[in-house]
ROFIMAR-329574 format. One record per residue: residue number from 0; residue in three letters; y, x negated, z of N, C-alpha, C, O in turn. Coordinates in steps of 0.2 Angstrom, whole numbers. Example, Ala and Ser with C-alpha at 12.3 -4.5 7.8 and 13.67 -1.06 7.14 Angstrom:
+-----+------+-------+-------+-------+-------+-------+-------+-------+-------+-------+-------+-------+-------+
|  nr | rest |   npy |   npx |   npz |  capy |  capx |  capz |   cpy |   cpx |   cpz |   opy |   opx |   opz |
+-----+------+-------+-------+-------+-------+-------+-------+-------+-------+-------+-------+-------+-------+
|   0 |  Ala |   -28 |   -66 |    39 |   -22 |   -62 |    39 |   -16 |   -66 |    39 |   -17 |   -71 |    42 |
|   1 |  Ser |   -11 |   -64 |    35 |    -5 |   -68 |    36 |     0 |   -64 |    39 |     6 |   -67 |    40 |
+-----+------+-------+-------+-------+-------+-------+-------+-------+-------+-------+-------+-------+-------+
This chain:
+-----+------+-------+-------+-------+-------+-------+-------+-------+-------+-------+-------+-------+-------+
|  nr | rest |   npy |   npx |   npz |  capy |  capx |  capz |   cpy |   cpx |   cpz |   opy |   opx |   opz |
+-----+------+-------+-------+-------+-------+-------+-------+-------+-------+-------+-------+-------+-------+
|   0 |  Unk |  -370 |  -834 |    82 |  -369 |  -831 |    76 |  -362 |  -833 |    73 |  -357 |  -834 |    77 |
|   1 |  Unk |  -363 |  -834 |    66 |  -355 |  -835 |    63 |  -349 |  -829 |    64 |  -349 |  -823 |    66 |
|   2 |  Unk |  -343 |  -835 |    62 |  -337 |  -830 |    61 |  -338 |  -827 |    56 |  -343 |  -828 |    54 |
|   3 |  Unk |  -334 |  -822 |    51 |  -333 |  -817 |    49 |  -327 |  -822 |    44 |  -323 |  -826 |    47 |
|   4 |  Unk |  -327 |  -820 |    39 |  -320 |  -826 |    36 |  -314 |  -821 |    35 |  -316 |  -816 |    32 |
|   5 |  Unk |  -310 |  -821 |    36 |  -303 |  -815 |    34 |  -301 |  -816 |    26 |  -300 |  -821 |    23 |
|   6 |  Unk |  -300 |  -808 |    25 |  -298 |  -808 |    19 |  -293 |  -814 |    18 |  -290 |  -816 |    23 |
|   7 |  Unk |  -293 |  -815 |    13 |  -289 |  -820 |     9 |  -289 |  -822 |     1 |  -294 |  -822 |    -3 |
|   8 |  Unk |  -284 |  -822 |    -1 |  -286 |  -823 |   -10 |  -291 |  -828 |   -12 |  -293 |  -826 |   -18 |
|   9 |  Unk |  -292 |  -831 |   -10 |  -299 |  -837 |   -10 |  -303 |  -834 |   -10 |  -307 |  -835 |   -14 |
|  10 |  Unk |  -306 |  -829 |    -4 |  -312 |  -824 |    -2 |  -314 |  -821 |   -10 |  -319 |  -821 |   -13 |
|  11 |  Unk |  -307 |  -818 |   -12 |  -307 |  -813 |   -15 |  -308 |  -815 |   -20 |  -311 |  -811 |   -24 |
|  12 |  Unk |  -307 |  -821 |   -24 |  -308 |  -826 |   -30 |  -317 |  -826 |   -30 |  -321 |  -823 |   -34 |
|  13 |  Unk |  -318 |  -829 |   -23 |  -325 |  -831 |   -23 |  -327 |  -825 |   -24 |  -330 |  -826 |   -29 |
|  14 |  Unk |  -327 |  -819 |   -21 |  -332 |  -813 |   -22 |  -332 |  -814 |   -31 |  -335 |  -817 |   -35 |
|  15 |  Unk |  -327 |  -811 |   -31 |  -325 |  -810 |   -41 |  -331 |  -816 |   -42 |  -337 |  -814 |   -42 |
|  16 |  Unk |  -329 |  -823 |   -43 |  -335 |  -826 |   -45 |  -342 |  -824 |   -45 |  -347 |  -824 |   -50 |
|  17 |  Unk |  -342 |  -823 |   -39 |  -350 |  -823 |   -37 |  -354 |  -817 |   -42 |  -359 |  -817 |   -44 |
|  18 |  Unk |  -349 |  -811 |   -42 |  -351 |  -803 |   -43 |  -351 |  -806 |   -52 |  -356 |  -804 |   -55 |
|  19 |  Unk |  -346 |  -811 |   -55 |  -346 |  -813 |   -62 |  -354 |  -816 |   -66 |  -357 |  -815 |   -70 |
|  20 |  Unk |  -353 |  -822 |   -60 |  -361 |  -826 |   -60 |  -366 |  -821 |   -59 |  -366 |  -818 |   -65 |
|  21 |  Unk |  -370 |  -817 |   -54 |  -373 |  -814 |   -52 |  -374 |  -810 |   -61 |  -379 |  -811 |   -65 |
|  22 |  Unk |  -369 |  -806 |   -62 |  -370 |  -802 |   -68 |  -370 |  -805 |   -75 |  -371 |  -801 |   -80 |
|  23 |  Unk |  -370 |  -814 |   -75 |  -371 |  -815 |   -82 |  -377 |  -816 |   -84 |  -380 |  -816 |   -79 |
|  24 |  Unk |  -382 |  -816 |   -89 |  -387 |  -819 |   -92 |  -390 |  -823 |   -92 |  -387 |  -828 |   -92 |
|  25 |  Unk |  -394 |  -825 |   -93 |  -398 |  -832 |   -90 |  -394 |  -840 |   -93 |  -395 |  -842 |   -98 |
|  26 |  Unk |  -391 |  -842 |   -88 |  -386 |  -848 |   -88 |  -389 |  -855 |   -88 |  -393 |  -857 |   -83 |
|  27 |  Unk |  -388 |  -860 |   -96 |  -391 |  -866 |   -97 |  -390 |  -868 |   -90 |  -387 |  -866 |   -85 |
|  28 |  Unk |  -394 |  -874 |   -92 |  -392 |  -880 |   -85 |  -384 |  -881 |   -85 |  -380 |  -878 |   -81 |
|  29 |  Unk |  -382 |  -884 |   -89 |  -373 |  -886 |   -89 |  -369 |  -879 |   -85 |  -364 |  -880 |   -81 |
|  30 |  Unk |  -371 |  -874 |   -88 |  -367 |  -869 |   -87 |  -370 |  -867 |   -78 |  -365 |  -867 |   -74 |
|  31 |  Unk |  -374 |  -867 |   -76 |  -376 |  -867 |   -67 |  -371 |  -871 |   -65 |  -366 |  -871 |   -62 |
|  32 |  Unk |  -375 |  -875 |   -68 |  -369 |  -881 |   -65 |  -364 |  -882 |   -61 |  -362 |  -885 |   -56 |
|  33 |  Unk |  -362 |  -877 |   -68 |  -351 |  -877 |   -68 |  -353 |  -870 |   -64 |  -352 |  -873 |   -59 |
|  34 |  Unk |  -355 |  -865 |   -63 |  -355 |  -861 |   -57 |  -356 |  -860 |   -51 |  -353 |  -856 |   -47 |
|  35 |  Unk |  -362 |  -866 |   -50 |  -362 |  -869 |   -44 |  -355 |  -872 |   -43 |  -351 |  -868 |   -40 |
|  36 |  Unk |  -354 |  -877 |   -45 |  -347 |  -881 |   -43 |  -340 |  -878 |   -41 |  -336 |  -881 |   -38 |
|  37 |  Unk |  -340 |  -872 |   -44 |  -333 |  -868 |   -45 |  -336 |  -863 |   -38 |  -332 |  -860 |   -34 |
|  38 |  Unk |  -340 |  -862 |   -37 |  -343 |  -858 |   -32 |  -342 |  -861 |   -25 |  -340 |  -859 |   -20 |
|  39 |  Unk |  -344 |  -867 |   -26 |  -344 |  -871 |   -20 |  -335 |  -872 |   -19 |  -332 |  -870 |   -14 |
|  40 |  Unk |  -331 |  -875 |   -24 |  -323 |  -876 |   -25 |  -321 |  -869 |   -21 |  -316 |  -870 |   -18 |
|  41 |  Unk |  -323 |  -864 |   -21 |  -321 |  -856 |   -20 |  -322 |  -858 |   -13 |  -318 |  -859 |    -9 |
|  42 |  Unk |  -328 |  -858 |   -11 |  -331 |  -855 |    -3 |  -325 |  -861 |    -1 |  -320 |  -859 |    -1 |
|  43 |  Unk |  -326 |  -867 |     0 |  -323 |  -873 |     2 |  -316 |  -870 |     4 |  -315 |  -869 |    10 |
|  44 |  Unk |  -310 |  -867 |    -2 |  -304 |  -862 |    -2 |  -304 |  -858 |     5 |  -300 |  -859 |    10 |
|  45 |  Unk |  -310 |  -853 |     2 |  -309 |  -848 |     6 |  -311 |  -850 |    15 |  -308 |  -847 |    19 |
|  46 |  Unk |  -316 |  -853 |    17 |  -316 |  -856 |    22 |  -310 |  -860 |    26 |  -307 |  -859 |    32 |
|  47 |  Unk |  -308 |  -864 |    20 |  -301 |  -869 |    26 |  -295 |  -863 |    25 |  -291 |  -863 |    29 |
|  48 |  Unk |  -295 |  -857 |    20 |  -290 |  -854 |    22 |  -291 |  -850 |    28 |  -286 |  -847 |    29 |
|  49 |  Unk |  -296 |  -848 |    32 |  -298 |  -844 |    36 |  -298 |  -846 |    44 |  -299 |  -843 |    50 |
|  50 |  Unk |  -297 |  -856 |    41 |  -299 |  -858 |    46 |  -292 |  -861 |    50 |  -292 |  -866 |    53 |
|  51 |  Unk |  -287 |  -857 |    48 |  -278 |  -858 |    50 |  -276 |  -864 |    44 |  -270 |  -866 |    44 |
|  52 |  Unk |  -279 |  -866 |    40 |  -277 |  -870 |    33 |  -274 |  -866 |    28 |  -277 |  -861 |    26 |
|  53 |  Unk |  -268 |  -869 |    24 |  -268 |  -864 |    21 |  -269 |  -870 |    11 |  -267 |  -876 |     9 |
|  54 |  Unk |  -273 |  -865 |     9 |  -276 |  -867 |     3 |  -267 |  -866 |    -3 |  -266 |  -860 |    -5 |
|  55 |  Unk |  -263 |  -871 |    -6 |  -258 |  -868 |   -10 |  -259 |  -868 |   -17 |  -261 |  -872 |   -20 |
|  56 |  Unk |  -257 |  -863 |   -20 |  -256 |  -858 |   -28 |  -259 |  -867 |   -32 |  -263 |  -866 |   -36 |
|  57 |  Unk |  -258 |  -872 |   -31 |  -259 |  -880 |   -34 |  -265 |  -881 |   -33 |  -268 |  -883 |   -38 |
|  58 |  Unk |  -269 |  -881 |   -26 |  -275 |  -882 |   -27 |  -280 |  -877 |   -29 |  -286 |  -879 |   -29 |
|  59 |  Unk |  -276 |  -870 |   -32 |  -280 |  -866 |   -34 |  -281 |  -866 |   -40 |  -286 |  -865 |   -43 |
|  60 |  Unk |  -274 |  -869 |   -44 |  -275 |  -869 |   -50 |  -278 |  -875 |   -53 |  -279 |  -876 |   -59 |
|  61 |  Unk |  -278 |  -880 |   -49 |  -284 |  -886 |   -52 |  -290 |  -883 |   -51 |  -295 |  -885 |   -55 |
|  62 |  Unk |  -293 |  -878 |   -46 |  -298 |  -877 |   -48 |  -301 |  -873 |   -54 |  -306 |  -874 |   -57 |
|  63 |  Unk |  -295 |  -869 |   -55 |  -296 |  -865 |   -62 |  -297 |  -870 |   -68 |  -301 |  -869 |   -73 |
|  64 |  Unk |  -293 |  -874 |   -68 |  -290 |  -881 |   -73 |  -300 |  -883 |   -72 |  -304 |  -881 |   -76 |
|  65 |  Unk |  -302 |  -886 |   -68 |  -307 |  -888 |   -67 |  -313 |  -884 |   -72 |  -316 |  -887 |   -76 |
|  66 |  Unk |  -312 |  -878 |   -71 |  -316 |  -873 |   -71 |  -317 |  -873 |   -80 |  -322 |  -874 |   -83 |
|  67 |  Unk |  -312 |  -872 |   -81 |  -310 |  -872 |   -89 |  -314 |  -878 |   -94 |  -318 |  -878 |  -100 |
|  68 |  Unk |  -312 |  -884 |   -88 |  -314 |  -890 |   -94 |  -322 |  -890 |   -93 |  -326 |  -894 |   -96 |
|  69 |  Unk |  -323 |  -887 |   -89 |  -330 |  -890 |   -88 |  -335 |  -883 |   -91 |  -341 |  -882 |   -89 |
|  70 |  Unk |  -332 |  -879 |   -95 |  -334 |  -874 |   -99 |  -333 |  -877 |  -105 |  -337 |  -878 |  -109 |
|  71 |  Unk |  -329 |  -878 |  -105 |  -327 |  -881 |  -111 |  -330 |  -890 |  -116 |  -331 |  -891 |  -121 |
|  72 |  Unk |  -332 |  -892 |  -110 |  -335 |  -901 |  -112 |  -339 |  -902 |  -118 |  -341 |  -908 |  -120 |
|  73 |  Unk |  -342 |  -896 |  -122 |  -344 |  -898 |  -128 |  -338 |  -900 |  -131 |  -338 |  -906 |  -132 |
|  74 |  Unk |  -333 |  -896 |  -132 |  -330 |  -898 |  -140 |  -326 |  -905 |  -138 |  -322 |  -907 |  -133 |
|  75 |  Unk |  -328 |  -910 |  -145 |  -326 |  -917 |  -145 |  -317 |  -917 |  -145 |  -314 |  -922 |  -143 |
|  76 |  Unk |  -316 |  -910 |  -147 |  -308 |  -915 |  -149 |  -302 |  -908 |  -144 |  -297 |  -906 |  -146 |
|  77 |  Unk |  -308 |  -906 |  -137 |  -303 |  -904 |  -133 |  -298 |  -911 |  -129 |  -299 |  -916 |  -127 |
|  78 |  Unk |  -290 |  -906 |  -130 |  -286 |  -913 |  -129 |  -281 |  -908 |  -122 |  -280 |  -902 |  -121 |
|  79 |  Unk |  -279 |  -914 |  -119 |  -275 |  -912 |  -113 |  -270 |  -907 |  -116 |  -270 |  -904 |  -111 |
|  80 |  Unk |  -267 |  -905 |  -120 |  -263 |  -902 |  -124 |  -266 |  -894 |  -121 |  -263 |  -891 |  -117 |
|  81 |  Unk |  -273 |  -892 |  -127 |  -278 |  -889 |  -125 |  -278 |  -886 |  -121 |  -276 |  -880 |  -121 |
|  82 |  Unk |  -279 |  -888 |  -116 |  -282 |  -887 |  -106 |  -275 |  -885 |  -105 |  -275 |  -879 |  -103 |
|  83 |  Unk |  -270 |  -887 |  -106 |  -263 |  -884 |  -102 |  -261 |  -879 |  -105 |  -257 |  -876 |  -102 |
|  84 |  Unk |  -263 |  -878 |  -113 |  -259 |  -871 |  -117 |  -266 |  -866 |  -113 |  -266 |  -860 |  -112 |
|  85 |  Unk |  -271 |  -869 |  -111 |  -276 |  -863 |  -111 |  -276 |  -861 |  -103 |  -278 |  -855 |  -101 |
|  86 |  Unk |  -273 |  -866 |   -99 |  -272 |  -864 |   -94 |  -263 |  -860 |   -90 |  -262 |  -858 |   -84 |
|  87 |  Unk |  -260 |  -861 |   -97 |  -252 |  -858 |   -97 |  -248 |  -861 |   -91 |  -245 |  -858 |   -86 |
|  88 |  Unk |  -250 |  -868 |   -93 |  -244 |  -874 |   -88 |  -243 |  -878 |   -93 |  -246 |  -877 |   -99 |
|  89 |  Unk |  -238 |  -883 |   -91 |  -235 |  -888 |   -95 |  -241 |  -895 |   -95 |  -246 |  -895 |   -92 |
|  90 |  Unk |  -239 |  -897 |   -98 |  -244 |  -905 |   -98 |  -241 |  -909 |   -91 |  -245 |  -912 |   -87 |
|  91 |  Unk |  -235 |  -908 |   -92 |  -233 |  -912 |   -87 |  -236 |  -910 |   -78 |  -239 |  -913 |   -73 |
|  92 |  Unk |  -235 |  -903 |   -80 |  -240 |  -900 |   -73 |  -246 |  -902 |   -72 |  -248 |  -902 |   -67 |
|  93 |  Unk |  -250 |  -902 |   -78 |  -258 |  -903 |   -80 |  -258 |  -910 |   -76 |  -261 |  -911 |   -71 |
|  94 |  Unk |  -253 |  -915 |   -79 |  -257 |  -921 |   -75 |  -254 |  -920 |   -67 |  -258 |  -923 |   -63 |
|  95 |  Unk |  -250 |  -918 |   -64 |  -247 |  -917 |   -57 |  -253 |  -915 |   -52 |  -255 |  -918 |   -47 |
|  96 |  Unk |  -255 |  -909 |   -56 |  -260 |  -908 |   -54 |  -267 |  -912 |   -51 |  -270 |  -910 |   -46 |
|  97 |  Unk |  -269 |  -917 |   -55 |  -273 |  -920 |   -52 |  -273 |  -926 |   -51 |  -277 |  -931 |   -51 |
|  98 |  Unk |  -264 |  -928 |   -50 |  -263 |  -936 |   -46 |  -264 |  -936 |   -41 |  -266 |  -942 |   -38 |
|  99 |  Unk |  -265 |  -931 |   -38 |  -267 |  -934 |   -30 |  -277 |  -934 |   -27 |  -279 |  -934 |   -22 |
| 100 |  Unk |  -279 |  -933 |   -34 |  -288 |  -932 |   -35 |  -292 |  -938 |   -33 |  -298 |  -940 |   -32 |
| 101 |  Unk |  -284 |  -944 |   -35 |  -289 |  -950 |   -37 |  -292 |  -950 |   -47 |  -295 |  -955 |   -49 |
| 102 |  Unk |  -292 |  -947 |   -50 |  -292 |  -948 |   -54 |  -289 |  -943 |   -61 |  -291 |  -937 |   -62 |
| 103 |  Unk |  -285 |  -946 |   -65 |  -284 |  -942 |   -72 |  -286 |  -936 |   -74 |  -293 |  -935 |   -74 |
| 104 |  Unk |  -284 |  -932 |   -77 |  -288 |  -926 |   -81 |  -291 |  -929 |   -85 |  -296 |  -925 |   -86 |
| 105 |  Unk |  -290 |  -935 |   -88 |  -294 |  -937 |   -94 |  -300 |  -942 |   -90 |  -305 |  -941 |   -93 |
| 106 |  Unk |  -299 |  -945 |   -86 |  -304 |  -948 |   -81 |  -307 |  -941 |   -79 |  -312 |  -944 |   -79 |
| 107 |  Unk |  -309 |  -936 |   -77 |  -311 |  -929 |   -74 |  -317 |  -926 |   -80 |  -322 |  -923 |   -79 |
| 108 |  Unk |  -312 |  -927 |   -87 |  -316 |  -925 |   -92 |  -320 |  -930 |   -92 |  -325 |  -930 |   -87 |
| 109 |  Unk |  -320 |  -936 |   -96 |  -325 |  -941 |   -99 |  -332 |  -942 |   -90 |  -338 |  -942 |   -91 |
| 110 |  Unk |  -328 |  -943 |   -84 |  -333 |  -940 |   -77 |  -338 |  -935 |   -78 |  -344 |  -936 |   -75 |
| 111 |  Unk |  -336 |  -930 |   -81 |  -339 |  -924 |   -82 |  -345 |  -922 |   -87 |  -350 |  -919 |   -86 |
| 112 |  Unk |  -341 |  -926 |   -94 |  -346 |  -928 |   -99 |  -350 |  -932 |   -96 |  -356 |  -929 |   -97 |
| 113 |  Unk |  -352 |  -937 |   -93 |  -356 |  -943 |   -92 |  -361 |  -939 |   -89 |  -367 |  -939 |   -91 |
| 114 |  Unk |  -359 |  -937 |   -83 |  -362 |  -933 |   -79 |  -367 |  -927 |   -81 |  -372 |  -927 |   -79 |
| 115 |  Unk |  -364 |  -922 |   -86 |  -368 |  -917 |   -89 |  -372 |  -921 |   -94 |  -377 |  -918 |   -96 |
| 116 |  Unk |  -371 |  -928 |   -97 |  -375 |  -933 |  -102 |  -381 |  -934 |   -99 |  -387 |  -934 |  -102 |
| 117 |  Unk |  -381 |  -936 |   -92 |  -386 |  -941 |   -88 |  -390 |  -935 |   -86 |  -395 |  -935 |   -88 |
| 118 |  Unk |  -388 |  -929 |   -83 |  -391 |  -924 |   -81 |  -398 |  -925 |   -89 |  -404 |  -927 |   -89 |
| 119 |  Unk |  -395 |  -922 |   -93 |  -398 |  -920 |  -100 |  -404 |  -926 |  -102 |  -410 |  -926 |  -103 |
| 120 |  Unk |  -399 |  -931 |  -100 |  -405 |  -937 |  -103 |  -411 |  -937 |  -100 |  -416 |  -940 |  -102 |
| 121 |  Unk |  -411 |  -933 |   -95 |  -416 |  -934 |   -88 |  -422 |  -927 |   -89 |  -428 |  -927 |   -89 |
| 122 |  Unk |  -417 |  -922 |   -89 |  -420 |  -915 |   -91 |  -422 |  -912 |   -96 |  -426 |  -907 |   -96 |
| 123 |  Unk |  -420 |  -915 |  -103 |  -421 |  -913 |  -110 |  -426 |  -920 |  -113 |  -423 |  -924 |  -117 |
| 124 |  Unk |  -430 |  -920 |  -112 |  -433 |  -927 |  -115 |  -434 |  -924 |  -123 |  -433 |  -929 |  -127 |
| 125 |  Unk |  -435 |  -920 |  -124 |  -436 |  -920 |  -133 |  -431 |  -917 |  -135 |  -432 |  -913 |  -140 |
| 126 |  Unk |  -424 |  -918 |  -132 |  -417 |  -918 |  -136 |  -415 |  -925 |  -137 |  -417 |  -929 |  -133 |
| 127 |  Unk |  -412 |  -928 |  -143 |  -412 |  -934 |  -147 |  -404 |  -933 |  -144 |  -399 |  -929 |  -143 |
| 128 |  Unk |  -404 |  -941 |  -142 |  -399 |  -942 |  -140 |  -389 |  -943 |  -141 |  -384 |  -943 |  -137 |
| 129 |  Unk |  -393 |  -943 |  -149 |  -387 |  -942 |  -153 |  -384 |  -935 |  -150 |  -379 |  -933 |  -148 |
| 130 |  Unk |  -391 |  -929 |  -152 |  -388 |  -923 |  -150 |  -384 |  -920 |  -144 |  -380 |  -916 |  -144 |
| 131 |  Unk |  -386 |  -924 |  -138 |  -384 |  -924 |  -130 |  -378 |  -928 |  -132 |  -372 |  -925 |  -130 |
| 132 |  Unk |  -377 |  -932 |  -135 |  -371 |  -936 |  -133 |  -362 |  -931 |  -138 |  -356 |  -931 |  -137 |
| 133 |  Unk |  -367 |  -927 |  -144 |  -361 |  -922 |  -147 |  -361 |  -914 |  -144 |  -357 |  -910 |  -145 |
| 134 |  Unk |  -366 |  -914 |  -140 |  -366 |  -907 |  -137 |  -364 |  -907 |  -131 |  -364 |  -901 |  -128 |
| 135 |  Unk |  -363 |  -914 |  -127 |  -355 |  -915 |  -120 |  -350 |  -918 |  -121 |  -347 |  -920 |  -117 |
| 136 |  Unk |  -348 |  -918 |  -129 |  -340 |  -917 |  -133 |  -339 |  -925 |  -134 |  -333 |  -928 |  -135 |
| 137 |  Unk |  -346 |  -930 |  -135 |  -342 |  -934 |  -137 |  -344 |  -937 |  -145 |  -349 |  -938 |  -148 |
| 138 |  Unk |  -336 |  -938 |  -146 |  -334 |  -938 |  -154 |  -340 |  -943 |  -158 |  -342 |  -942 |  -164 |
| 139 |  Unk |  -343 |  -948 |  -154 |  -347 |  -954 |  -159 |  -355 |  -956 |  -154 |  -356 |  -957 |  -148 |
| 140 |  Unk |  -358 |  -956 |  -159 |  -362 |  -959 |  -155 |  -362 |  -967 |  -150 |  -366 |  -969 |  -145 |
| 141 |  Unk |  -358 |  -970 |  -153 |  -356 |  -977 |  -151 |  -353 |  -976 |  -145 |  -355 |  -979 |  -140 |
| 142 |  Unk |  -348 |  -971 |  -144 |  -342 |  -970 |  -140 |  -345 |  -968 |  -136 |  -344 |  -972 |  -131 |
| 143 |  Unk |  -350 |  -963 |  -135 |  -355 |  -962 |  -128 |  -362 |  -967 |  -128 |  -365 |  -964 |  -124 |
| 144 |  Unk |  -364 |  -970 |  -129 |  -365 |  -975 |  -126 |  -362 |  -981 |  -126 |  -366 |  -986 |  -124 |
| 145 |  Unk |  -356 |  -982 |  -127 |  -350 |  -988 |  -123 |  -349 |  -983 |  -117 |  -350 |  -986 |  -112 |
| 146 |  Unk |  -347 |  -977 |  -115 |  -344 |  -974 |  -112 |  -350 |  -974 |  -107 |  -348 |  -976 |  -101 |
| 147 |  Unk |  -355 |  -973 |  -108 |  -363 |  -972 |  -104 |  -364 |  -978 |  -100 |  -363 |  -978 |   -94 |
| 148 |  Unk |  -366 |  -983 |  -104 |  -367 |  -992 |  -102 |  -361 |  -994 |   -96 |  -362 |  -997 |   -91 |
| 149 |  Unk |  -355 |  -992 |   -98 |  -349 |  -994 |   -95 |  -351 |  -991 |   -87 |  -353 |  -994 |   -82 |
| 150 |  Unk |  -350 |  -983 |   -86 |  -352 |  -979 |   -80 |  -358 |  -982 |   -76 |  -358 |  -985 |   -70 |
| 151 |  Unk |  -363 |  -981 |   -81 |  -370 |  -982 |   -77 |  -374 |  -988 |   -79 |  -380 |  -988 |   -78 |
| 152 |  Unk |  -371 |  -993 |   -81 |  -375 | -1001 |   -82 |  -379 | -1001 |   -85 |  -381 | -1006 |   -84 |
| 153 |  Unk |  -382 |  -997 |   -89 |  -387 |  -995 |   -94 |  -385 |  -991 |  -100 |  -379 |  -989 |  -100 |
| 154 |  Unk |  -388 |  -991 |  -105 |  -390 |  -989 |  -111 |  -392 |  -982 |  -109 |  -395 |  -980 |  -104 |
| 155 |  Unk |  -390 |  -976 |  -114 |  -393 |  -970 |  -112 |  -401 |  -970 |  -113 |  -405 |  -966 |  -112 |
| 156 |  Unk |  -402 |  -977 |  -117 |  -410 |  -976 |  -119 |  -414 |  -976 |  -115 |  -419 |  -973 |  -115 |
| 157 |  Unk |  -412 |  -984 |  -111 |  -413 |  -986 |  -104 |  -413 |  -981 |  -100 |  -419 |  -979 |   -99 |
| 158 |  Unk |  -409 |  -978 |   -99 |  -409 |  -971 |   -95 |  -412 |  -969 |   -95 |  -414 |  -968 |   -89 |
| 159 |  Unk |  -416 |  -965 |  -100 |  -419 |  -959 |  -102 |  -428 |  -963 |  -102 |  -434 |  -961 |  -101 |
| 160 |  Unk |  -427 |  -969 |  -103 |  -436 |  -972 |  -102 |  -436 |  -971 |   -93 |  -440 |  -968 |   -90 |
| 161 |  Unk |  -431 |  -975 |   -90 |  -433 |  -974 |   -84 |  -434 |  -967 |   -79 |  -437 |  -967 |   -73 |
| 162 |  Unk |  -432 |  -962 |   -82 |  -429 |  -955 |   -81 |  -438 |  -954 |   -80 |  -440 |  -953 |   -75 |
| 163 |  Unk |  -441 |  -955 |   -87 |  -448 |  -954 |   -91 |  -453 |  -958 |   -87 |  -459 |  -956 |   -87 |
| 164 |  Unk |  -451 |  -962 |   -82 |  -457 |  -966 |   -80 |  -458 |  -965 |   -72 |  -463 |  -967 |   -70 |
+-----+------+-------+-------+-------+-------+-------+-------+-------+-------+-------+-------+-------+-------+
């Protein structure tokens, strides 16, 4: 039989989550998603804090940072600026925060869109692709598929036939 996790504000985040999801409304694909993901970021906290690790106020607040942008990825002309006024840190902190991830906030965003693009392309076969590409925040239809072809060596059209076959 499992351990029992000790309180910890990580626990207490995750529950809050859980009891928040649990109680919201029927949640798109993208939005599961970012629940899943934020849910798992939570348990993962509350786990290594429990397990003599101590999880710090920095990696909590990338998860919230996290959390935000990936609620946020439709709109085109969310800008680092944005993320840091909505998360009440500086810019300068916004990037500190994710220098040691291995990758940029702005490399986290555009990952994020790709990611929620490729999902869409594969699950929404009679959404036009223009619409997928301005409804996970990107400014042009050119710019998401250069940014698509770049990530995944293909065309999102390519994608989406092969998604189809």
């Amino acid at each position: 039989m499992g351990q029992a996790l000790a309180p910890t504000p990580s626990l207490s985040l995750l529950h809050s989550w859980v009891e928040t999801s649990v109680a919201a409304p029927h949640l798109d694909v993208g939005a599961a998603a970012t629940a899943g993901r934020t849910a798992v970021d939570l348990l993962a906290s509350a786990v290594s804090a429990s397990s003599e690790t101590v999880l710090d106020a920095k990696a909590i607040r990338l998860m919230e940072v996290r959390s935000f942008i990936d609620g946020h990825l439709g709109q085109a002309g969310l800008s680092i600026e944005d993320i840091a006024a909505a998360s009440a840190i500086s810019v300068r902190y916004l990037h500190q925060l994710f220098r040691g991830t291995g990758e940029s906030c702005r490399q986290y965003i555009l990952r994020r869109r790709l990611e929620e693009a490729h999902s869409q392309l594969a699950a929404r076969p009679e959404r036009a692709i223009t619409a997928i590409a301005a409804g996970c925040g990107f400014s042009t239809p050119s710019a998401f598929s250069r940014a698509y072809r770049e990530a995944y060596g293909v065309t999102p059209r390519d994608a989406r036939a092969r998604a189809g076959s």
